[in-house]
NUPARO-270559 format. One line per field, with one value per residue (C-alpha): residue number from 1; residue in three letters; x, y, z. Coordinates in steps of 0.02 Angstrom, whole numbers. Layout:
N
k	c(NUM, ...)
r	c(ala, ...)
c1	c(X, ...)
c2	c(Y, ...)
c3	c(Z, ...)
***
This chain:
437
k	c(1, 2, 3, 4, 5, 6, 7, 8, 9, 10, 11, 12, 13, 14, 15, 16, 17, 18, 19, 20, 21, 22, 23, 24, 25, 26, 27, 28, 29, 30, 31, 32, 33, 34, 35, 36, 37, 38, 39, 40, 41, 42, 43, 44, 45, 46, 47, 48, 49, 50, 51, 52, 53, 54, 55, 56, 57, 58, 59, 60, 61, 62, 63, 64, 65, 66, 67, 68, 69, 70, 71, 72, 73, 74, 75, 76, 77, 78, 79, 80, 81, 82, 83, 84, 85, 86, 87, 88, 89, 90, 91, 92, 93, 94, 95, 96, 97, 98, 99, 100, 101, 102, 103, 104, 105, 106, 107, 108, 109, 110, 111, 112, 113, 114, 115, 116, 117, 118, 119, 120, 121, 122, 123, 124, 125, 126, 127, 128, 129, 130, 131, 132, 133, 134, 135, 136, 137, 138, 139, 140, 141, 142, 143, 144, 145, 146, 147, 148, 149, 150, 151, 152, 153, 154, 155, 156, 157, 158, 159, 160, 161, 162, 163, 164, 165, 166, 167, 168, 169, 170, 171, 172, 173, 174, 175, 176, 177, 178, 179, 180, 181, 182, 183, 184, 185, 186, 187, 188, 189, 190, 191, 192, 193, 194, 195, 196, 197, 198, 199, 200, 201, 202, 203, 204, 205, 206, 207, 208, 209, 210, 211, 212, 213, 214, 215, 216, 217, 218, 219, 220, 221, 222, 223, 224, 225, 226, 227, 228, 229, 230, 231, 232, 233, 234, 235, 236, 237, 238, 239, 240, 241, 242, 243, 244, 245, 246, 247, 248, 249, 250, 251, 252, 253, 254, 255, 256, 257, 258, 259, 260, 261, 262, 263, 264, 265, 266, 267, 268, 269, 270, 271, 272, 273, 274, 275, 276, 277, 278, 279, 280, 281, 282, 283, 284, 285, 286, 287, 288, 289, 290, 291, 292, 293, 294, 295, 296, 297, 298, 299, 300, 301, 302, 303, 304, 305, 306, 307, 308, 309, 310, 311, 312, 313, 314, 315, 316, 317, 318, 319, 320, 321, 322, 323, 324, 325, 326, 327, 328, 329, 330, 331, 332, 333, 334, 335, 336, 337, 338, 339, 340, 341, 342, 343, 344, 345, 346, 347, 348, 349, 350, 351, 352, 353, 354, 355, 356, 357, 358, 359, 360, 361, 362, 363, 364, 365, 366, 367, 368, 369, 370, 371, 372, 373, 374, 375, 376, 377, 378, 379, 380, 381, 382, 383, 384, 385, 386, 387, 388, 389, 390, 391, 392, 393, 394, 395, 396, 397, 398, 399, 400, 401, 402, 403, 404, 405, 406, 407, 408, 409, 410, 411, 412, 413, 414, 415, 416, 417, 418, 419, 420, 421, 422, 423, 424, 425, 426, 427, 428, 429, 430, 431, 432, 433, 434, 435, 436, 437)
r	c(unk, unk, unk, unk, unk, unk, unk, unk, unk, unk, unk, unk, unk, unk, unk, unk, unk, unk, unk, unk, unk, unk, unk, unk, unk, unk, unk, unk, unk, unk, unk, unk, unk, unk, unk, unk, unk, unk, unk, unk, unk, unk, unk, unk, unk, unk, unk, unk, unk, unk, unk, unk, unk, unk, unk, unk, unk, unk, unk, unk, unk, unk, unk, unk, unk, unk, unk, unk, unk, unk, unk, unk, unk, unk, unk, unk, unk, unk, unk, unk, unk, unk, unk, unk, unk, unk, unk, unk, unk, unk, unk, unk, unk, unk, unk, unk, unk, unk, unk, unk, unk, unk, unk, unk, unk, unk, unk, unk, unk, unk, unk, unk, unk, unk, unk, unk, unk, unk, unk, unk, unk, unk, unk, unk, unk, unk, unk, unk, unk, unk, unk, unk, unk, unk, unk, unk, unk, unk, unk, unk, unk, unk, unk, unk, unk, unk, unk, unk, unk, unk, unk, unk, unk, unk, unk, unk, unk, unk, unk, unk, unk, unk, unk, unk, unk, unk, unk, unk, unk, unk, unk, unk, unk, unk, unk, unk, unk, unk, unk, unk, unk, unk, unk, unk, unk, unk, unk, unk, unk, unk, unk, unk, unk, unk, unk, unk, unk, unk, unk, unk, unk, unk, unk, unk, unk, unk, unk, unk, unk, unk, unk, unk, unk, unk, unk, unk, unk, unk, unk, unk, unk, unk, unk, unk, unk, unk, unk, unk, unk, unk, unk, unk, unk, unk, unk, unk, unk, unk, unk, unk, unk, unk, unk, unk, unk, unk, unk, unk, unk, unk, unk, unk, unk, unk, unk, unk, unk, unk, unk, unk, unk, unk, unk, unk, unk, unk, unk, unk, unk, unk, unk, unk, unk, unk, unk, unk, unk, unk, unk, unk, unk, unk, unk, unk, unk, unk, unk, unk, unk, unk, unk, unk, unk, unk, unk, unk, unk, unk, unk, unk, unk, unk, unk, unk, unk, unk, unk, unk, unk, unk, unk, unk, unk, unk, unk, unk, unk, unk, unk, unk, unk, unk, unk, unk, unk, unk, unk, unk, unk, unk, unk, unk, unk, unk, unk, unk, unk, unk, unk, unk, unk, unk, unk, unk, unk, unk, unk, unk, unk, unk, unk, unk, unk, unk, unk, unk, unk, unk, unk, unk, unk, unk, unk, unk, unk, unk, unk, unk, unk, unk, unk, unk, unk, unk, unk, unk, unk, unk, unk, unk, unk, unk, unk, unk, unk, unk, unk, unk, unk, unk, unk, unk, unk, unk, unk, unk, unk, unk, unk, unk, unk, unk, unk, unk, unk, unk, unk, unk, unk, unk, unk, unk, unk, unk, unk, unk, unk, unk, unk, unk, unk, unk, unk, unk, unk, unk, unk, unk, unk, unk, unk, unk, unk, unk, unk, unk, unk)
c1	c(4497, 4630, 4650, 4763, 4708, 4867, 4803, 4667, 4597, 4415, 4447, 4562, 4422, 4268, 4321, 4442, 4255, 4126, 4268, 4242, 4066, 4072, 4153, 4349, 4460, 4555, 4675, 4710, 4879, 4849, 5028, 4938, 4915, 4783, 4668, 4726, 4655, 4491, 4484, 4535, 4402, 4265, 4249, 4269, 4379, 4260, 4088, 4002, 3838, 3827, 4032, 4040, 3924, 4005, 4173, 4083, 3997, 4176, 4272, 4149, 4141, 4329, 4334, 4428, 4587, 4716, 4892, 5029, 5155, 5184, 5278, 5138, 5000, 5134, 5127, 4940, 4883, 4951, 4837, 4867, 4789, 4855, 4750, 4856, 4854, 4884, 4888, 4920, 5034, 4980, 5004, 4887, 5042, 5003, 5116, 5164, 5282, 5173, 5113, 5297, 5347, 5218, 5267, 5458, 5406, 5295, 5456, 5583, 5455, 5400, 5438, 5310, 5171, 5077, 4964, 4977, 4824, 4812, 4638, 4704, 4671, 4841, 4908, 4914, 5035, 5086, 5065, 5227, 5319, 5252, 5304, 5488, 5491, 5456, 5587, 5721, 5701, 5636, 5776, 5739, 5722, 5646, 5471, 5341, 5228, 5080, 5015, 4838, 4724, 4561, 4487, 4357, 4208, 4106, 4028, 4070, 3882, 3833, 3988, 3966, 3792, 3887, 4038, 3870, 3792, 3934, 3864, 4020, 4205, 4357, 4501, 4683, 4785, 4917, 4921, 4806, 4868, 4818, 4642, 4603, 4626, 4516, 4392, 4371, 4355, 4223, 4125, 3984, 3947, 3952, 3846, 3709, 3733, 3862, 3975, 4161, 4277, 4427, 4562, 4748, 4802, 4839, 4670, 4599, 4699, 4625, 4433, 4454, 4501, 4391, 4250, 4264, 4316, 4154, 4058, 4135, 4112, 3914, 3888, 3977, 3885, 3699, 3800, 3813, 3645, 3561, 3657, 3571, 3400, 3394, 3433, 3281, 3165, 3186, 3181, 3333, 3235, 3138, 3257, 3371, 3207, 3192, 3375, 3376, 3235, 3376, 3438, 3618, 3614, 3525, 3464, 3587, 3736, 3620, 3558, 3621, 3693, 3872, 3956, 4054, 4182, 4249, 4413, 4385, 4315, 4448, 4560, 4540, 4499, 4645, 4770, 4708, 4746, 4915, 4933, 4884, 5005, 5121, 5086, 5094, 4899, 4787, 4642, 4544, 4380, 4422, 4515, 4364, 4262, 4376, 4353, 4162, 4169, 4271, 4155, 3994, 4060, 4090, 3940, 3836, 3912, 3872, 3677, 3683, 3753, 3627, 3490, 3563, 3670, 3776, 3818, 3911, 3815, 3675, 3637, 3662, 3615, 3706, 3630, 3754, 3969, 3999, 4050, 3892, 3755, 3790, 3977, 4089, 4199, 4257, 4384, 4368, 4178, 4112, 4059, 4224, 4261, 4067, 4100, 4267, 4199, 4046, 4145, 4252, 4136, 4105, 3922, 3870, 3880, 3761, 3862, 3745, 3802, 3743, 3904, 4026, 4041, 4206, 4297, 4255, 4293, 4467, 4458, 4363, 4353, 4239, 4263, 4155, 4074, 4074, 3961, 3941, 3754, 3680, 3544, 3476, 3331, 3442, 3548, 3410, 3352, 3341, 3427, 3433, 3450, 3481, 3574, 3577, 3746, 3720, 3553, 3560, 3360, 3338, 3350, 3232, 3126, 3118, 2967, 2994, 2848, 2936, 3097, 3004, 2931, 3102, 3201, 3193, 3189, 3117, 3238, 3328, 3461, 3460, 3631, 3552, 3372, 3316, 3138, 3005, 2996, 2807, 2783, 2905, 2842, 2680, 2736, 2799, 2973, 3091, 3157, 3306, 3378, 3493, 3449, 3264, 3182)
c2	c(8186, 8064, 7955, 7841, 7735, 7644, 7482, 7408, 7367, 7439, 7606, 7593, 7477, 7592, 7754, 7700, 7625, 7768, 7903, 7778, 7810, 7974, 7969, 7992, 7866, 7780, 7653, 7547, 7490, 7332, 7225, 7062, 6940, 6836, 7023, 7087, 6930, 6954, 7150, 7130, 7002, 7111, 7025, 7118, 7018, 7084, 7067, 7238, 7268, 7346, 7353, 7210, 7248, 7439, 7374, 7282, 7411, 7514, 7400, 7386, 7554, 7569, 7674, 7596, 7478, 7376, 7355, 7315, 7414, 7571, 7668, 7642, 7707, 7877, 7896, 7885, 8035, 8199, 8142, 8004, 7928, 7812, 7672, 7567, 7481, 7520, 7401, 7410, 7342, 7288, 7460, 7566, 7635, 7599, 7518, 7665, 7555, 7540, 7722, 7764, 7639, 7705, 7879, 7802, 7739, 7896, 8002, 7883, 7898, 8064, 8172, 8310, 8369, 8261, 8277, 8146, 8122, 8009, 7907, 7795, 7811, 7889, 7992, 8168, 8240, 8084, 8200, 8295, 8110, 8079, 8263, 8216, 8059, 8122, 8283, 8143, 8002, 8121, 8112, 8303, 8405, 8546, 8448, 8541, 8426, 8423, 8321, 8327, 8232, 8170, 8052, 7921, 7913, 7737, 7638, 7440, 7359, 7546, 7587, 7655, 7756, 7837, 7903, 7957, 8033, 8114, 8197, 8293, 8295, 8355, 8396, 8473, 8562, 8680, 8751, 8843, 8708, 8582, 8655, 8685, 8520, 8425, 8551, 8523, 8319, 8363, 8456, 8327, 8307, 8521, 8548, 8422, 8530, 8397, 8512, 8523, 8572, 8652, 8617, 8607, 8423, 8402, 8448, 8323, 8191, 8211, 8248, 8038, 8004, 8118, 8059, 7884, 7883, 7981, 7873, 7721, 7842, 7836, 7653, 7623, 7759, 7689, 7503, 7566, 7658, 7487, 7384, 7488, 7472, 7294, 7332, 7428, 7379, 7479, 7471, 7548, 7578, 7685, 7786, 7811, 7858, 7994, 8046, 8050, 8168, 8306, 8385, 8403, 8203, 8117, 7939, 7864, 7754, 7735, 7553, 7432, 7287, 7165, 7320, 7359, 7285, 7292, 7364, 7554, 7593, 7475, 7518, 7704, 7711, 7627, 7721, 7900, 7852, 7819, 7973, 8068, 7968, 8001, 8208, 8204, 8181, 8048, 8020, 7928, 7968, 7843, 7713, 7683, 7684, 7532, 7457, 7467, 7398, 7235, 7217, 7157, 7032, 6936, 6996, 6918, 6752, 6762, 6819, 6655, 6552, 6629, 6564, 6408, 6371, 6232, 6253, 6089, 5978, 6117, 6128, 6313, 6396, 6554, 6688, 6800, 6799, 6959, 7110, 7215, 7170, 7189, 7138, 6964, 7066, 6960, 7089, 7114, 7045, 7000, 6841, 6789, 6782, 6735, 6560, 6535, 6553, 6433, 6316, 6323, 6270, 6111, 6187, 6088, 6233, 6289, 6435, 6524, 6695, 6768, 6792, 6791, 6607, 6566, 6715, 6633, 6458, 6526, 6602, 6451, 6300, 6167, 6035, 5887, 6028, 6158, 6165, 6269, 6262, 6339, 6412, 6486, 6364, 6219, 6302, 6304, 6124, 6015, 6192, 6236, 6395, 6530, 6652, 6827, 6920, 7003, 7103, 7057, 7076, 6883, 6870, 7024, 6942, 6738, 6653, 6641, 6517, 6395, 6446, 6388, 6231, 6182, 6205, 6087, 6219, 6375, 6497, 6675, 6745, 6927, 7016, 7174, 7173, 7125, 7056, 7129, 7050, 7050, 6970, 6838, 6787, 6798, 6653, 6557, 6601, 6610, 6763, 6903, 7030, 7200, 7321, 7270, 7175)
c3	c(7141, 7166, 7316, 7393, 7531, 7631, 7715, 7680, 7852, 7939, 7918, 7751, 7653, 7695, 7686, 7483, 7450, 7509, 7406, 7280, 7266, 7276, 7107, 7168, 7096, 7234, 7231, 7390, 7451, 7557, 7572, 7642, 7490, 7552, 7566, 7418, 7310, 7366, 7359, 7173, 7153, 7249, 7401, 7565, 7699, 7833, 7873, 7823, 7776, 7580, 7585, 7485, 7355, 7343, 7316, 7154, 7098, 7089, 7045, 6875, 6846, 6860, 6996, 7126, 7102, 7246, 7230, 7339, 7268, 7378, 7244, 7130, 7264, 7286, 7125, 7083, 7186, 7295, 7416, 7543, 7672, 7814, 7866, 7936, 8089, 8267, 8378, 8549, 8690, 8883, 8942, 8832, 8714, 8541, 8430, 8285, 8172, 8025, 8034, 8046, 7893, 7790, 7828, 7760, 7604, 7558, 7576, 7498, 7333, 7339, 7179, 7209, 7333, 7441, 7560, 7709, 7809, 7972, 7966, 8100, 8276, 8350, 8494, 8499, 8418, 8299, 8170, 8203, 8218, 8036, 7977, 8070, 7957, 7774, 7821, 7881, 7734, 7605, 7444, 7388, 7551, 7404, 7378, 7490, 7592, 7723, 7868, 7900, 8034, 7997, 8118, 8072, 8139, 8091, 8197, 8157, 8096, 8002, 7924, 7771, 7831, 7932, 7813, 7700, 7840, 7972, 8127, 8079, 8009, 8091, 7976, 8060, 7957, 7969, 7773, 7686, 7539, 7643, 7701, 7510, 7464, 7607, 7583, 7403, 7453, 7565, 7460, 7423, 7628, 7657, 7502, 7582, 7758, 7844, 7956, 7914, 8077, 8029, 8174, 8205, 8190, 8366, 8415, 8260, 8362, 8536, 8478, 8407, 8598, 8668, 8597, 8597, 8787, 8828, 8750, 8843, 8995, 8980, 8937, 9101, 9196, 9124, 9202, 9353, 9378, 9321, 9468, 9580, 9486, 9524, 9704, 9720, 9607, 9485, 9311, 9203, 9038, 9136, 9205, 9047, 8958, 9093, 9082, 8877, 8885, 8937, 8787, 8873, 8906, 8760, 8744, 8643, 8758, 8903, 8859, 9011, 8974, 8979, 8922, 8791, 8666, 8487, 8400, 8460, 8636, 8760, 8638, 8632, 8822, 8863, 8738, 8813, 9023, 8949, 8853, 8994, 9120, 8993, 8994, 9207, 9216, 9293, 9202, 9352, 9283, 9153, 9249, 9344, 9145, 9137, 9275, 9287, 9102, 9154, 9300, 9184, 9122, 9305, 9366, 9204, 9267, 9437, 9381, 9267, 9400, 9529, 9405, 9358, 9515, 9426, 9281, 9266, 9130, 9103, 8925, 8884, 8713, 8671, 8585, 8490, 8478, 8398, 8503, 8430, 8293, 8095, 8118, 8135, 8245, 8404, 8473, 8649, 8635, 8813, 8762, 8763, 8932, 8958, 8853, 8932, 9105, 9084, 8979, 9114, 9233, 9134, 9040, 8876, 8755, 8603, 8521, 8376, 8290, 8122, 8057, 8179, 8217, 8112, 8202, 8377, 8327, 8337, 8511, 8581, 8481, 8444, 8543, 8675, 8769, 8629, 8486, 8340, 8271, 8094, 8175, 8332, 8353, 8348, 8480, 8625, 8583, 8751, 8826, 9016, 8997, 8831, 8877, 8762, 8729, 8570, 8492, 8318, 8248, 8200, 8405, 8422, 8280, 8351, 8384, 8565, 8598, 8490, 8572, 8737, 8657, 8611, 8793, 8918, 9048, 8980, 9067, 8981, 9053, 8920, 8949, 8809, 8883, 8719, 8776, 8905, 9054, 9055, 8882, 8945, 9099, 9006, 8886, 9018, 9036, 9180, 9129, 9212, 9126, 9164, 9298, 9273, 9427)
***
């Protein structure tokens, strides 16, 4: 099939590079110039593993191309796919413009059928907004048209596995046209057994929230049972072991920690309180999600400062920058306020990340009390104190008895319970972790 991909963002770049592969040619509409050299040139703008070398491998074989031309990216195929952005304001609302923009141009250069399929992350019921659009700046008002939904799915760090490998995809429609068509595209995941869920678009729209919001619901809920762990001696492994044994629960989302971050869950969790405020409802359940979430991070501070008591001229080595492992994404990553806070407090800092460093440096950067090192051992050299926000392997993977022979005071502060206590101690670290005494 044919494929257009609007925006070449996250979402945009893995899903125009996994239809790609799949032998579709696609061609990419991406208006920022600085992107669109280096997608024409092979080179992914974001850190993803294998996206980079899939975008090479398609670009060779001629089937994927980039443009900036949105009349050209109408033209190429009936079927259309908005990846643009979303951002979102102080109050949860997200910010539609370039949803609604795209939706403009695709009418003003319509000459026959499309299909126009949200892959962003929108409210309910955007979908009739975008339908509203094409009818109003459409030229013929005779050329038929569809709006479809189609949520993504990927998790940031396994990307492309997971378009490959969906636990499931959700399509809304509302034309039997329209079903054809995304059921022929999907053809290559429900031959191999991948389920295809057939929906109206509104409901499309509010599974994305739904999901993503529940998921942000149990990481806070596994947060909260580990605070009382550590009041009573408990250990939280333990007990989300225990709970993950129950079929209706499962193990995955129960590992305590700082909490979580990234591009999708405080985005998502905050978008869907306001879209319930804005339907009458109050969706306390997740207010308190929220809250519990913005809660680790202060509370990771006050354990390091309870370990450290001043912090003021300690030598600290950080371990990880990036929200999760496998990605240089820095949005809404605890360790933001974490570095802030004990830079703050006057701390000589080590910052080491695998590939997130250059993101950070423009959140918090370099200066007397703020260092950026090439490599982790480096970073706990003459160290008070290495503290762990992110589980990337190399930190799963260290030598940690040269990691002690390098600190001056062999102390690990591990926000992802990365290490066991036992070995730890064992080696001669003083060593605290989450909701483990």
């Amino acid at each position: 099939m044919k494929i257009t991909v609007i925006g070449a963002g996250y979402v945009g770049l893995v899903t125009a590079a996994c239809f790609a592969d799949l032998g579709n040619e696609v061609l990419c509409v991406e208006k920022v110039s600085s992107k669109l050299e280096k997608l024409c040139r092979g080179i992914s703008p974001i850190y993803e593993p294998g996206l980079t070398e899939m975008l090479q491998k398609n670009i060779k074989e001629g089937r994927i191309h980039f443009t900036d031309k949105i009349e050209e990216g109408v033209n190429f195929a009936d079927t259309i796919f908005l990846c643009v952005g979303t951002p979102q304001g102080d109050d949860g609302k997200a910010d539609l413009s370039q949803v609604e923009e795209a939706s403009r141009q695709i009418a003003q250069h319509m000459t026959d059928y499309k299909l126009i399929i949200e892959k962003s992350t929108v409210p309910v019921n955007t979908h009739q907004w975008v339908k509203k659009t094409v009818k109003r700046y459409i030229k013929n008002p005779d050329i038929p048209f569809d709006v479809a939904s189609n949520p993504e799915f990927l998790r940031e760090g396994s990307a492309i596995y997971d378009f490959m490998n969906p636990d499931r995809i959700v399509v809304g429609v509302e034309s039997e046209r329209a079903r054809k068509i995304m059921e022929e595209l999907y053809r290559p995941f429900t031959e191999k057994g991948f389920p295809l869920l057939i929906t109206t678009p509104a409901a499309a729209e509010l599974i994305k929230h739904a999901s993503n919001s529940f998921l942000a619901m149990k990481i806070s809920y596994i947060n909260m049972i580990a605070d009382l762990c550590e009041k009573v001696g408990a250990d939280i492994n333990e007990v989300a072991d225990g709970m993950g044994y129950d079929k209706r629960i499962g193990r995955a989302f129960l590992n305590a920690g700082i909490g979580y971050g990234g591009s999708c869950f405080p985005k998502d969790v905050k978008a869907f309180i306001k879209i319930a405020e804005d339907h009458g409802l109050d969706f306390g359940l997740l207010k308190e999600t929220e809250k519990i979430n913005r809660r680790r991070r202060e509370q990771f501070i006050e354990k390091i400062e309870s370990v450290i008591w001043i912090s003021k001229d300690k030598n600290i080595a950080v371990w990880g920058l990036s929200f999760k492992p496998n990605t240089d994404d820095i949005r809404e990553a605890p360790a933001i306020d974490i570095v802030k806070q004990l830079k703050e407090a006057g701390a000589n800092l080590r910052l080491y990340d695998p590939k997130a460093m250059e993101n950070f440096k423009q959140v918090v950067p370099e200066g007397d009390n703020v260092k950026y090192v090439s490599d982790k051992y480096e970073a706990v050299k003459d160290a008070d104190l290495l503290v762990l926000i992110t589980e990337w392997d190399e930190f799963r993977q260290a030598d940690m008895e040269k990691v002690k022979q390098l600190m001056r005071l062999p102390i690990v502060v591990d926000g992802r319970n990365v290490y066991q206590p036992d070995e730890m101690r064992k080696i001669g670290f003083e060593y605290y972790s989450i909701g483990r005494s």
